[in-house]
N, C-alpha and C positions, 0 to 999 in steps of 0.2 A: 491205709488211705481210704477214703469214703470215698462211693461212686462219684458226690456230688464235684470232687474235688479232679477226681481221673474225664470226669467231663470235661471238668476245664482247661485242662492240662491240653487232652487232644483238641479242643477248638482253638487254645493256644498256641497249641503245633500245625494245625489247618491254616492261620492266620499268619504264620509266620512265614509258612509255604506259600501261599498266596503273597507277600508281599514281596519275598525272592522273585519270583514269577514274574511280579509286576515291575521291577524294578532293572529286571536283564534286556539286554540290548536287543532289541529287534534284531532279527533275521537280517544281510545281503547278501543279494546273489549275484558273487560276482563271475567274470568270466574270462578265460584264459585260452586265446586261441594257439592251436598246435597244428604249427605248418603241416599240411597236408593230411592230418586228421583231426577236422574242423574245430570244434571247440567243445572246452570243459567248463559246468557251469557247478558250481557249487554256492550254498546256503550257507554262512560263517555268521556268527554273533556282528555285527557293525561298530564294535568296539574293537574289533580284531584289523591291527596292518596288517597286510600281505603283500610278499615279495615276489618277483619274477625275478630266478635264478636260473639264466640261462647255462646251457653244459657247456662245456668250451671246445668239442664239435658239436657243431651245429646239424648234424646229423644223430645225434642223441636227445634225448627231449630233457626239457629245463626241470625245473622243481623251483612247487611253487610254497615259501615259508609264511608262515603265518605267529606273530606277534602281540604282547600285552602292546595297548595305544601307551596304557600306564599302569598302573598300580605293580602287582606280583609279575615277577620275570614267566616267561612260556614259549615254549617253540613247538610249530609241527611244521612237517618236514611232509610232501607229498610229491611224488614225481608220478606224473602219468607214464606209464611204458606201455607201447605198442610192438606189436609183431616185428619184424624187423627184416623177414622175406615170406616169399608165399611156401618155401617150406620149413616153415618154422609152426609146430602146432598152436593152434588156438590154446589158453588157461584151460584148464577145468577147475571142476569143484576139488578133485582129487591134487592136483596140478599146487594149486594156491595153496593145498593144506599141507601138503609135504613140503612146501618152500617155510609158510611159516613155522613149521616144526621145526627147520631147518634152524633157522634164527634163534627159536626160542629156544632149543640147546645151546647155543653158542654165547646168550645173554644169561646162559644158570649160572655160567662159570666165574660172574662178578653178580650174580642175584643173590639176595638175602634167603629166599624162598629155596627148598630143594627141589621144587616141581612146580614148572610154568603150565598151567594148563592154558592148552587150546580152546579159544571163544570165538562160535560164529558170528559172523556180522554180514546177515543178507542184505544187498545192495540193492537199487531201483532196478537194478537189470542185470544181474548176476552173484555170483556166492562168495562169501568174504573169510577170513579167519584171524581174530589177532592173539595178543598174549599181553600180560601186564608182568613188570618185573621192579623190585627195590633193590635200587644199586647198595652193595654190600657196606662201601668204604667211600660215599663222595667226595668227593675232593673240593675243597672250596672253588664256588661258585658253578658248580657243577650241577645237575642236578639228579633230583633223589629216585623219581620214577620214571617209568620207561614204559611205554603202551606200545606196539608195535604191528606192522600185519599186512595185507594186503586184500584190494578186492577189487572185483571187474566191474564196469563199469561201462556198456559197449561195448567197442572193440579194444578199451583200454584196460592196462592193468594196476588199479593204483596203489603204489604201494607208500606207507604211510610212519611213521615215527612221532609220537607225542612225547613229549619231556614235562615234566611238571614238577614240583615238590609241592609241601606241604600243604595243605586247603584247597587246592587246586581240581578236586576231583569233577567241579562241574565244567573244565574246560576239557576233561577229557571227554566227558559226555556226550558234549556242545559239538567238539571235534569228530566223535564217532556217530553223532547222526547226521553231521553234516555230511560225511563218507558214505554213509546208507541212503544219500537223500541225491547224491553226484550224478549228473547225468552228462551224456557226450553229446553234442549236435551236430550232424554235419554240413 
């Protein structure tokens, strides 16, 4: 291949970037109050529904799903969780990382993969960790991947589920800077 040809190639892959870029949904930021510890504001693509899924006591906090408007099927799944007495410790860094290890043993035993490595994902205002996994055998209508993990957020702990299949990888993206970008107000 001549240089002249490998130029155009990558201004053709520049140009193709750019127009992905240009063509994705604006930011919104929407916002979901949580009786008694004020509200959660997060940043979603504006092509994204979201639901408010309250828990059925109402002393457990709702989870809030998020939806294609249209095109490719997608789900995330985000429940905010708070402390739940005053002796109950705060998260730590350590705390969230052996919870998600937790899970991401539990999701090898239908993964494709033989080893889920652990990914930080620092928050606006605390330390995060997920994992990504390919379900081994989906089942129609099911889906293929699985992004999973938690991270603080304030005094919250959010802990988070992305489902996706195929092509899909800039909604996991989209989803985990939305997550690094979540702030609490009170």
């Amino acid at each position: 291949m001549t240089t002249k040809n490998a130029w155009a190639r990558a201004l053709l892959a520049l140009l193709l970037c750019a127009l992905a870029t240009a063509n994705a949904a604006p930011p919104a930021t929407k916002r979901y109050t949580l009786p008694q510890h004020g509200t959660l504001e997060i940043a979603v693509p504006a092509d994204w529904q979201d639901e408010l899924r309250p828990a059925p006591d109402p002393k457990l906090p709702p989870t809030i799903a998020f939806h294609a408007r249209q095109g490719a099927p997608f789900e995330i799944l985000v429940t905010p969780m708070w402390p739940t007495g005053a002796n109950v410790p705060a998260a730590t860094r350590d705390s969230i990382r052996q919870s998600v290890q937790r899970a991401a043993d539990e999701a090898k035993r239908d993964a494709a993969e033989s080893t889920l490595a652990l990914q930080e994902l620092a928050g606006s205002s605390g330390p995060g960790f997920y994992f990504s996994a390919t379900d081994r055998a989906p089942k129609p209508g099911e889906y293929k991947y699985l992004t999973q993990g938690m991270v603080k957020t304030g005094e919250l702990l959010l802990t988070f589920t992305i489902l996706t299949n195929d092509g899909q990888a800039d909604v996991v993206r989209n989803a985990l800077a939305a997550l690094r970008g979540a702030t609490q107000a009170r």
